[in-house]
C-alpha positions in Angstrom: 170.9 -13.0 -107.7 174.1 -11.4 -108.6 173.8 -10.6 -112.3 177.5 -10.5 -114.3 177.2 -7.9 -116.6 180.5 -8.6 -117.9 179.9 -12.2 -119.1 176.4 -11.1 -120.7 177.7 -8.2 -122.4 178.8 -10.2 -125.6 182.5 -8.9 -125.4 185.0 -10.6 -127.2 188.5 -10.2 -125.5 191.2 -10.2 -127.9 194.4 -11.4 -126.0 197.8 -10.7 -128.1 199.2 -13.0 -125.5 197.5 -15.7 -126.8 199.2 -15.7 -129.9 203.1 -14.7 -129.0 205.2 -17.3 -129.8 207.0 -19.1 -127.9 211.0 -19.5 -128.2 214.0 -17.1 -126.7 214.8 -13.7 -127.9 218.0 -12.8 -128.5 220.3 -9.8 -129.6 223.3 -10.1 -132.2 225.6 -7.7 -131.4 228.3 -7.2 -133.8 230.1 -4.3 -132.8 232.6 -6.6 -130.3 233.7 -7.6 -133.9 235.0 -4.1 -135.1 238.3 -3.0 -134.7 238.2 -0.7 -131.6 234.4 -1.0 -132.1 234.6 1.6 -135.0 235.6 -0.3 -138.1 234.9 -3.3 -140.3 237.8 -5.1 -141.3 237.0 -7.7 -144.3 239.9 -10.4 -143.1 239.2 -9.7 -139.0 235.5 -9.7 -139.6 235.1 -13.4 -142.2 237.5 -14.9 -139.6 234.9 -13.9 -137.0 232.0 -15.4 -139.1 233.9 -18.7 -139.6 234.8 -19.3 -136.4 231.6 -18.3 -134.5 229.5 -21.0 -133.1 226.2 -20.6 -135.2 224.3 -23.5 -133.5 224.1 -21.3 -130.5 221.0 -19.6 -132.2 218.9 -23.0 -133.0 215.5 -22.1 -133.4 215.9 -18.6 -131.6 214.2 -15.6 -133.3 217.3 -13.5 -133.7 217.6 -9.5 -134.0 221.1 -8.4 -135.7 221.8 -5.2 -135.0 225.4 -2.9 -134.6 225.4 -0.5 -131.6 228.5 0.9 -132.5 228.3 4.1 -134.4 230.2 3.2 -137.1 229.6 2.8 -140.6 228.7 -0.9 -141.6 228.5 -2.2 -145.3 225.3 -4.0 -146.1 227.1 -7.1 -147.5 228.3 -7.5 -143.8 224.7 -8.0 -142.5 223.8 -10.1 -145.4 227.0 -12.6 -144.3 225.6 -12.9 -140.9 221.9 -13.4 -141.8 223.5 -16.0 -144.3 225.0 -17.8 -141.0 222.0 -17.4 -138.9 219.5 -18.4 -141.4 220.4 -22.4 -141.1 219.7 -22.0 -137.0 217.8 -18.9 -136.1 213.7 -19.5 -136.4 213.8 -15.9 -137.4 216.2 -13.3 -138.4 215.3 -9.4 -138.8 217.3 -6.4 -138.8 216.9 -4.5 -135.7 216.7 -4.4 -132.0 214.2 -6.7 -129.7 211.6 -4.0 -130.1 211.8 -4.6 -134.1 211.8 -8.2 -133.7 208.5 -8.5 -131.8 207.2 -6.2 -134.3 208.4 -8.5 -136.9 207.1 -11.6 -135.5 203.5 -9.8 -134.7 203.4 -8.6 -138.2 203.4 -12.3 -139.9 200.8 -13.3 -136.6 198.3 -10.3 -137.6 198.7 -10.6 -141.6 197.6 -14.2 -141.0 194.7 -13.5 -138.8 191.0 -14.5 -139.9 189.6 -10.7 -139.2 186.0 -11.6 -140.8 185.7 -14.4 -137.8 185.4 -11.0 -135.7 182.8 -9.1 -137.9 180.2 -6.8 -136.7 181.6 -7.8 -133.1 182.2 -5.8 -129.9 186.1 -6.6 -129.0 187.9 -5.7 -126.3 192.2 -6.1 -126.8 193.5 -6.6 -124.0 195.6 -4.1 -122.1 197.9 -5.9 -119.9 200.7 -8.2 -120.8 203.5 -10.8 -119.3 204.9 -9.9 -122.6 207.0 -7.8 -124.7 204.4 -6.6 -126.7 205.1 -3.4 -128.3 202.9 -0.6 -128.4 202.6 -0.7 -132.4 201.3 -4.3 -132.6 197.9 -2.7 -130.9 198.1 0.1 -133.2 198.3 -2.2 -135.8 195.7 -4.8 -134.6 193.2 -2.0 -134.3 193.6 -1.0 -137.8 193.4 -4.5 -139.1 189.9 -5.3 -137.6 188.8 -1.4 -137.3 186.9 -2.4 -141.2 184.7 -5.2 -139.7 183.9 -4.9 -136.0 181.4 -2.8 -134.3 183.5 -1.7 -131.6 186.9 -1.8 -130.3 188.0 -1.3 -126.5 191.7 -1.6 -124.8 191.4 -3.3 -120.9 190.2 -5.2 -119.7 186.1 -6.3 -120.0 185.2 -4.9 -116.3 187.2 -1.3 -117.3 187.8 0.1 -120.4 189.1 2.9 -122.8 186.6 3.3 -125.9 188.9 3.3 -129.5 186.3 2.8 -131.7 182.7 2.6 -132.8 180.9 2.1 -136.0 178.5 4.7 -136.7 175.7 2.5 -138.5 173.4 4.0 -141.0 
């Protein structure tokens, strides 16, 4: 008889997968709006907000971001997050990178951590999904107070992060 050490190790596998949201990603782009991509004009620039279709972003998590090097006023960003917010499931400030961040910091601060204490987990390494690099940094810390051990991989190979030292 073959026996799975895997399965009877008591390894909980924590999948960030399993708790990415779905819904499409998408990048506002402002800088098409600035005169030769360099500067914010107040008429040019309210005529653009009034006469962009909004809708477009209906239930989309939405980054906003300029990637012109220019100098933007704040109240600009605050008149398109004011546009968005009717549509958009969620807006930040930001690239893509900063959105997932954003999304999988309202995921984690809602996350029942004491359901995992004095466990062994194991987060998973490997991802369909743009999951960035902080969100495990960040899950670690969160359940680093209340598990026994945490591991990145998967449960048949994995890299040692963390174990408790009990008195």
């Amino acid at each position: 008889m073959i026996d799975n050490k895997v399965a009877n190790s008591g390894l909980i596998t924590f999948n960030l997968e399993d708790h990415y949201p779905e819904g499409e990603r998408v990048q506002f782009d402002y800088k098409p709006w600035l005169f030769q991509e360099l500067i914010l004009k107040e008429k040019d620039f309210r005529e653009y907000l009034k006469n962009h279709d909004w809708s477009q972003y209906q239930n989309k998590y939405v980054a906003v971001t300029c990637s012109a090097d220019a100098i933007i006023p704040a109240w600009s960003y605050m008149l398109i997050f004011s546009k968005l917010e009717p549509f958009a499931k969620k807006i930040v400030f930001g690239d893509l990178n900063t959105l997932e961040e954003k999304i999988f910091d309202e995921i984690l601060s809602k996350l029942d951590v004491e359901a995992y204490r004095d466990q062994r987990i194991v987060i998973k390494g490997c991802s369909n999904k743009p999951i960035p690099v902080s969100v495990y940094a960040s899950l670690t810390a969160l359940l680093q107070p209340v598990v026994k051990s945490i591991m990145f991989g998967e449960p048949c190979s994995t890299v040692p992060v963390y174990k408790r030292k009990d008195s």
